[in-house]
C-alpha positions as a Markdown table, in Angstrom:
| # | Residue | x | y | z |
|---|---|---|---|---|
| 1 | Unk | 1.5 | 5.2 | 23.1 |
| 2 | Unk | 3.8 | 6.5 | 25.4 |
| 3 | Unk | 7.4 | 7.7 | 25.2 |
| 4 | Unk | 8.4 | 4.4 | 26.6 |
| 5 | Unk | 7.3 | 2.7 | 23.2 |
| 6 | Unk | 8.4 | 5.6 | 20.5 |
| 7 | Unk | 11.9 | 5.9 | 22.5 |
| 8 | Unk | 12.8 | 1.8 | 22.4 |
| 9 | Unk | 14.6 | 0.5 | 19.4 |
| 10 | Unk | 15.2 | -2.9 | 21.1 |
| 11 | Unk | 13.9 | -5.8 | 19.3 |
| 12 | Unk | 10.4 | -6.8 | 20.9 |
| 13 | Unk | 12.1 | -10.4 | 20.4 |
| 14 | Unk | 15.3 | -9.6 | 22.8 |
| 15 | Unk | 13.2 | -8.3 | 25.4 |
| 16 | Unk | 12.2 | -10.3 | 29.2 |
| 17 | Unk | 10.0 | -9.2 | 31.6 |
| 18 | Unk | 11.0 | -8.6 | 34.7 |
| 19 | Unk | 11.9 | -12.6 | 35.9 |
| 20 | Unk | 13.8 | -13.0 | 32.9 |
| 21 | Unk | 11.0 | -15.0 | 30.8 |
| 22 | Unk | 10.7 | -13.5 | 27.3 |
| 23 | Unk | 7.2 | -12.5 | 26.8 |
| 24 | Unk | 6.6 | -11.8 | 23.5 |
| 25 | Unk | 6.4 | -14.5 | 20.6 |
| 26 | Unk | 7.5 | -12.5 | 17.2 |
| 27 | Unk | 6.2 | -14.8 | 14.2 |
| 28 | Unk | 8.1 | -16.1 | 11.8 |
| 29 | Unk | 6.6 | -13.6 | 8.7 |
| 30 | Unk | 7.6 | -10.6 | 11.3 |
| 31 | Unk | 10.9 | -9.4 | 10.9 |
| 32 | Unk | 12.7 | -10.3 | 14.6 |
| 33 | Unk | 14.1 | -6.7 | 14.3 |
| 34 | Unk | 10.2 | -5.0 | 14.8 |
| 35 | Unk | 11.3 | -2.8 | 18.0 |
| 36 | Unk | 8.2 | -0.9 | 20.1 |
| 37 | Unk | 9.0 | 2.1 | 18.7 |
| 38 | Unk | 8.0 | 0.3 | 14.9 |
| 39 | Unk | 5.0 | -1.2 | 17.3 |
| 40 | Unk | 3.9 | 2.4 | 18.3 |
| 41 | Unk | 4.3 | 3.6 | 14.3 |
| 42 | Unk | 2.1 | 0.6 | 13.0 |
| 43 | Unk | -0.3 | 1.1 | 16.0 |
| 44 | Unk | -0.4 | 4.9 | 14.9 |
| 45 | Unk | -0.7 | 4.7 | 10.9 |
| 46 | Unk | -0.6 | 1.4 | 9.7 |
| 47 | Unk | 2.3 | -1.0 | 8.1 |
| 48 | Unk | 0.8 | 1.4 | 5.3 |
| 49 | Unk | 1.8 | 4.0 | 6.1 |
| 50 | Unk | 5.5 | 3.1 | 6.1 |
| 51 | Unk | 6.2 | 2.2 | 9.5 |
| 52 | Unk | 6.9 | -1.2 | 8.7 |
| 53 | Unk | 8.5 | -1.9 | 5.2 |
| 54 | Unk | 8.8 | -5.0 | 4.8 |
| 55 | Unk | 4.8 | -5.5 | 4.0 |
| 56 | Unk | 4.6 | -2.6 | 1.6 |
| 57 | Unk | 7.9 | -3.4 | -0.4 |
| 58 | Unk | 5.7 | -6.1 | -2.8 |
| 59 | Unk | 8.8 | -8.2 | -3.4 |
| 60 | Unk | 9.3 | -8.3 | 0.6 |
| 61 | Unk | 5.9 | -9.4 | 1.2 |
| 62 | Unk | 5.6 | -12.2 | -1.4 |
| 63 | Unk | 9.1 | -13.9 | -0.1 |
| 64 | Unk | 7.5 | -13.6 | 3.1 |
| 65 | Unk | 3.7 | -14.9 | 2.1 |
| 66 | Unk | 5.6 | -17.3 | -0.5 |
| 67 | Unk | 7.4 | -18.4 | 3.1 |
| 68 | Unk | 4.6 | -17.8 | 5.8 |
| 69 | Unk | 1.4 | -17.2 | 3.9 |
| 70 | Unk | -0.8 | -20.2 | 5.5 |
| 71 | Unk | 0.5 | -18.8 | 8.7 |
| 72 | Unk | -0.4 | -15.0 | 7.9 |
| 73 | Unk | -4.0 | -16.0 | 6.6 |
| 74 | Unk | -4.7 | -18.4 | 9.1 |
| 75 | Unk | -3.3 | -15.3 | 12.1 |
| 76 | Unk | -5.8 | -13.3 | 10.2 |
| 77 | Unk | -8.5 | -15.4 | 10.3 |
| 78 | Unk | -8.1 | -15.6 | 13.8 |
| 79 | Unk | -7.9 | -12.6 | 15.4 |
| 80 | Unk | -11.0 | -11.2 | 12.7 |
| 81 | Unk | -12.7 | -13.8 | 11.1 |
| 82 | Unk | -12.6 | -12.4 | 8.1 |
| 83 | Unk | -9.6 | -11.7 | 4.8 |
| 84 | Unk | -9.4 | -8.4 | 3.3 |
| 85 | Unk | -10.4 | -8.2 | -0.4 |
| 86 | Unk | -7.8 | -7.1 | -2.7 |
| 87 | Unk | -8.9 | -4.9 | -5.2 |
| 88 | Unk | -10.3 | -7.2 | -8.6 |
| 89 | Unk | -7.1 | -6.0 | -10.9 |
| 90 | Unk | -4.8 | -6.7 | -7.7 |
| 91 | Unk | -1.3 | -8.6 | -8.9 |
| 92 | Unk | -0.3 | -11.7 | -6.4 |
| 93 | Unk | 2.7 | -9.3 | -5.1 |
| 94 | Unk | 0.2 | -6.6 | -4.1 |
| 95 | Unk | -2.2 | -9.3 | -2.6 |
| 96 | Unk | 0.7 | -10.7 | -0.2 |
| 97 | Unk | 1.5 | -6.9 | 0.3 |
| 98 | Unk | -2.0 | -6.4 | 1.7 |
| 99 | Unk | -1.9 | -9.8 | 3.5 |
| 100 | Unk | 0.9 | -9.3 | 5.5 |
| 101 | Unk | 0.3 | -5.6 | 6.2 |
| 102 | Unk | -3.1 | -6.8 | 7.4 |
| 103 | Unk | -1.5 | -9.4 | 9.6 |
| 104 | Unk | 1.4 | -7.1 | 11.4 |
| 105 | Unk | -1.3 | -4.8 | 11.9 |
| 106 | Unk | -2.9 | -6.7 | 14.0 |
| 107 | Unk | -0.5 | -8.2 | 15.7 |
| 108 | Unk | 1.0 | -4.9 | 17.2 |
| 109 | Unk | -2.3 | -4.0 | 17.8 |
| 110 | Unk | -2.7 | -7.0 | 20.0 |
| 111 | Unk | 1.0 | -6.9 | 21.5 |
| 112 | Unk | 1.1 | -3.2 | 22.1 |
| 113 | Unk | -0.5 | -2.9 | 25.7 |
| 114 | Unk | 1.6 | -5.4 | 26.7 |
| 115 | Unk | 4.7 | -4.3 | 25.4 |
| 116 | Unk | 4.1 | -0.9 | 26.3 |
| 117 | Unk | 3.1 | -2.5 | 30.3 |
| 118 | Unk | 6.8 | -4.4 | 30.0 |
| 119 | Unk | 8.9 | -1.5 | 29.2 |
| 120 | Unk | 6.9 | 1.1 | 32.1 |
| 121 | Unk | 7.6 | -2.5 | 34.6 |
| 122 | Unk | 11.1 | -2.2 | 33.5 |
| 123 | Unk | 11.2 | 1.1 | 34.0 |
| 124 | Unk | 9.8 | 0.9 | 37.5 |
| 125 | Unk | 6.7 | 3.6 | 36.3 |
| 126 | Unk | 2.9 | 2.7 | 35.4 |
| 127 | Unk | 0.5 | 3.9 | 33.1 |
């Protein structure tokens, strides 16, 4: 990740390429606050590692699965065919907590690139 991503604090959701359009679709069981900076911290260590609360605070993430949680499997199953398995004597609230981690994982992963391409555009610099 470059400097462009750990230096931006603007919400992924308030940014537009270049023309205007805005590029990136935050989902609904990501905070609309997630900025590239968070991107390039979840990209780096994982929601896991703290970079991005919201799925490791357990009453966070079940309001958010309790909300979104057909969403967040069904983004999961997409993008790797496969859930995570909680541990056996996991309780619902550290089940969503892995869940949504899982899921925002993988969606900066996918987004990064691009978000990281938008910013250098805006910028006027390339990789």
């Amino acid at each position: 990740m470059s400097d462009l991503m750990w230096n931006c604090e603007t919400p992924v959701a308030d940014m537009t390429d270049p023309r205007g359009f805005p590029p990136f679709d935050v989902p609904a069981w990501i905070d609309l606050s997630i900025s590239p900076q968070q991107i390039a911290a979840i990209v780096q260590g994982g929601c896991a590692s703290g970079a991005y609360m919201p799925a490791c605070w357990y009453d966070d993430a079940r309001d958010t699965m309790s909300r979104h949680g057909d969403e967040v499997l069904d983004f999961i199953r997409q993008v790797s065919d496969d859930l995570p398995a909680p541990p056996n004597d996991a309780s619902w609230a550290q089940m969503a907590s892995i869940y949504l981690a899982t899921a925002v994982d993988s969606w900066a992963r996918l987004n990064a690139d691009d978000i990281e391409a938008l910013l250098q555009a805006s910028e006027g610099t390339t990789a």
